[in-house]
Phi, psi and omega in degrees: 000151203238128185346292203305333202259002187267149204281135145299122192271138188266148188224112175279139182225140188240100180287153162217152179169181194267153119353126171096328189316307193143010186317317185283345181291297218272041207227296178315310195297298167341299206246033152251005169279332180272134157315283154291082177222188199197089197268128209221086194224144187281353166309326187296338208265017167248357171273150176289350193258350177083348183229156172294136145098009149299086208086205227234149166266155162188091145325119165253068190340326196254020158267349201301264214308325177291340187281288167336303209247041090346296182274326182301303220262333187280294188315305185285326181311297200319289175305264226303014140242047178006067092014122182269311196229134172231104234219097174266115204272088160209147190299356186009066201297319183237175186303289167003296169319314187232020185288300200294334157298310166318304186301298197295344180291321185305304178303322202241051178021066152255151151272205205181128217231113185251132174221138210234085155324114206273169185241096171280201139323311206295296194285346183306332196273348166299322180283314172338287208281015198212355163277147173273357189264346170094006171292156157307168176308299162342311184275308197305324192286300176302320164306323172312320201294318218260004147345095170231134188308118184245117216272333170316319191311144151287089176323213069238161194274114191279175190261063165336103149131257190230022187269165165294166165268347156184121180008089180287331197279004205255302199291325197266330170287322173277003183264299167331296165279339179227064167233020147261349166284298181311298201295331148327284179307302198288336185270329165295308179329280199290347182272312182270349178104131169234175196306134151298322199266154167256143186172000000 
């Protein structure tokens, strides 16, 4: 098939990661690569400017489930306009939060990208000292606990000062070479199941 005749690949990319890792960068970092893209977070809707990172941030606890599906609602609008790159900006802690995105981009012939900031002990205090959202130390350390291992995931390292978080010319050779194995994985994924549930 000769270039000109290849499908253009459409991409859900699912960041996870603590408050503070670097999400909204490389969220960023990400979709200047793209024509068409769409960062989808659950974040804009505590800001007062209406968009992320726009105005005064206040976490509002009794707006969380209104935020979700919100953000929910944004995410299915995005495919179903083929969106090229859809990039979800949320701390996403357990599969559960973003599996049901995964399953409809798939259905609606997307691929599918999960890239996971790592978190230690270490870093917690790192992620602390460098968010802007004003949580205590506290929710970060129970967010950690409450933490599940997604085996899909890409790890990357987080970053500091002005370095990237991660190779995009790197990151863009491997979306190339292995998106007829993924799209293989994520379809295996979606047919036998993954955990759903907190616990």
């Amino acid at each position: 098939m000769s270039a000109g005749a290849t499908k253009k690949v459409r991409w859900l990319v699912v960041l996870r990661g603590l408050p503070g890792s670097g999400k909204t960068t490389l969220a960023n970092e990400l979709c200047r690569r793209c024509r068409i893209w769409k960062i989808c977070t659950e974040d804009k809707y505590h800001w007062s400017g209406g968009e992320d990172g726009v105005g005064t941030y206040t976490f509002r606890p009794d707006f969380v489930v209104q935020a979700r599906q919100l953000c929910s609602e944004e995410i299915r609008s995005s495919i179903q306009k083929h969106i090229q790159c859809i990039v979800l900006d949320n701390h996403n802690a357990r599969m559960s939060m973003y599996e049901d995105h995964i399953r409809y981009a798939i259905k609606h012939g997307y691929r599918i990208r999960i890239i996971e900031i790592v978190t230690t002990d270490e870093l917690i205090d790192c992620y602390f000292q460098r968010s802007t959202k004003g949580f205590t130390k506290d929710v970060f350390v129970k967010l950690f606990k409450y933490w599940e291992k997604d085996p899909r995931a890409k790890l990357v390292n987080p970053q500091f000062e002005s370095k990237k978080l991660v190779s995009l010319e790197k990151f863009n050779d491997q979306t190339k070479k292995k998106t007829e194995n993924d799209e293989d994985v994520y379809e295996n994924d979606t047919q036998t199941g993954l955990s759903n549930g907190v616990g």
